[in-house]
N, C-alpha and C positions, 0 to 999 in steps of 0.2 A: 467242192461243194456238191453234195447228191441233187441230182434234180429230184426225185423223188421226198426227199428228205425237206427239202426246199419248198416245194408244192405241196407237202403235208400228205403224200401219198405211200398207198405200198407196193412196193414192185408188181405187182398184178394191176395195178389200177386199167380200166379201161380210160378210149378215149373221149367218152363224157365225162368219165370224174377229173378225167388231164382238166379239160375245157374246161370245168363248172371252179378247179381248184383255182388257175389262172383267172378267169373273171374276178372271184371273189380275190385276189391277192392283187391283181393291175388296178381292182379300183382303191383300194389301198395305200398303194404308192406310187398310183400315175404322178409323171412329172405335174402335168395339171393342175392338179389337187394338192400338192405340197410345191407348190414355186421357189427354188432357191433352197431347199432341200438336196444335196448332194447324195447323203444316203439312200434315202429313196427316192432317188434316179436311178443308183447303180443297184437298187432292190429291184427294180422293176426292171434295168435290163436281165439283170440275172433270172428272173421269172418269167420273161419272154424268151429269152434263151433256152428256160425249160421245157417253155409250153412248145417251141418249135421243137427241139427235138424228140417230145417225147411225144407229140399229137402225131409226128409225120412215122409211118412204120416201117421205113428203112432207118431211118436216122437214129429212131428208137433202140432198133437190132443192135446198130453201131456201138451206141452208147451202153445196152445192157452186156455186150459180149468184151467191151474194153475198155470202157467206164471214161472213156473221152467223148467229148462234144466235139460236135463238127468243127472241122480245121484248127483244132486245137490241142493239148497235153490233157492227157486226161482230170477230170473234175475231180474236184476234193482235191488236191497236191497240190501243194503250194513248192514253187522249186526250193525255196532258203525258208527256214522256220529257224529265227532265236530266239530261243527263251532264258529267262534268267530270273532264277528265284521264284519262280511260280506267275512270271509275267509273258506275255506274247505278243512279241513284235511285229506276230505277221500279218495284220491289217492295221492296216492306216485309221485313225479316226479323224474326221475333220468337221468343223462347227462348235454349234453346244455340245455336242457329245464329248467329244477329246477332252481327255482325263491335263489337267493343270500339272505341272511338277509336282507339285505338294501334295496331289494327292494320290499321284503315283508311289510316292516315297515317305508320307506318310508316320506310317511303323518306324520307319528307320532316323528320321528325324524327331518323333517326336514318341519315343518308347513311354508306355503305361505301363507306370512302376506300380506292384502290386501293392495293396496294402498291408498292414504288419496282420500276420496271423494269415489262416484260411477261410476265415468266414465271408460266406455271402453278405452283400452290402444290400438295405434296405433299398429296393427300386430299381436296381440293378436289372439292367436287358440280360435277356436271354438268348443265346446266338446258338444255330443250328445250321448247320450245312446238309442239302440233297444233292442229288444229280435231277436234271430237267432235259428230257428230249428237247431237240427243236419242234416239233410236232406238238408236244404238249404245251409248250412257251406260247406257239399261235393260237392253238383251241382255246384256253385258257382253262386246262386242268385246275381243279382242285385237290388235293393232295392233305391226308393226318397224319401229323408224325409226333409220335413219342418223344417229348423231352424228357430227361432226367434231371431233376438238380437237384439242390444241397439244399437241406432247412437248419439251424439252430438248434442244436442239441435243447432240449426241454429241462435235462437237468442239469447239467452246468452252464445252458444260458452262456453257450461257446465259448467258454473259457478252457477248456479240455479237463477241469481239476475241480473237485465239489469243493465246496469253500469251507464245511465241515473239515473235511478231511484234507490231507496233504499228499493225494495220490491220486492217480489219473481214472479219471469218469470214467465208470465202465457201460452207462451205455453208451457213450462216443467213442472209447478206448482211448482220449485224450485228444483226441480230432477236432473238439469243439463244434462240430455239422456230421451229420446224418444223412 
């Protein structure tokens, strides 16, 4: 884990923006303030761990020339990372957080067979994937993105074939959506 990354900072930060980032993030996820919260305990040590070594200017030097925190492997490096099919073992979750069997697995137990044909289905979500810094995930970025999707051919009315005729819509090319 980057301290910097962590405390929403950029490698030049001085030590008032460390200080100002740390206050605003411990009152956050003091133990205090969330009792019985296990994640944010080990969010707030991990953010106290930042604030010491990047407030103090030796410890600081340490960390920017070998990207370890004191008496420690260096940060971000996790020693075993397995992943499997797009999943990542390498944090524990525990509480309400930690994902159920079911719904880890999800897709694989319960596949969504598509409908007959290609057309969009009336009411139908629209799913989009971005990429999200950590840094943007706490500011609370707002972010427009372009979807594309599919509408209902107007003249065959998604059947891909004018009903006149017995040959394929040309303005869908027989696609049925647009």
């Amino acid at each position: 884990m980057d301290y910097y990354t962590l405390l929403g900072l950029a490698p030049g930060a001085n030590a008032s923006d460390v200080k100002r980032a740390y206050r605003r993030l411990s009152r956050r996820y003091h133990p205090g303030i969330n009792p019985g919260d296990q994640a944010a305990e080990t969010m707030f040590r991990h953010i106290s761990e930042a604030y010491h070594t990047l407030v103090d200017a030796e410890r600081r030097r340490q960390y920017d020339s070998t990207g370890a925190g004191p008496g420690g492997p260096p940060v971000g490096r996790v020693d075993q990372v397995f992943e499997f099919s797009g999943f990542d073992f390498s944090v524990a979750a525990h509480g309400p957080q930690a994902a159920t069997f079911s719904e880890l697995f999800a897709e694989a137990l319960h596949p969504v067979t598509p409908r007959h044909g290609t057309t969009p289905q009336d009411g139908a979500a629209i799913h989009a994937s971005f990429s999200l810094a950590f840094e943007e995930a706490m500011r609370g970025v707002e972010r427009q993105i372009l979807v594309t999707r599919q509408v209902v051919c107007g003249t065959c009315r998604g059947g891909g074939q004018v009903p006149a005729a017995d040959a394929p819509c040309a303005q869908c090319r027989g696609a049925g959506t647009i």
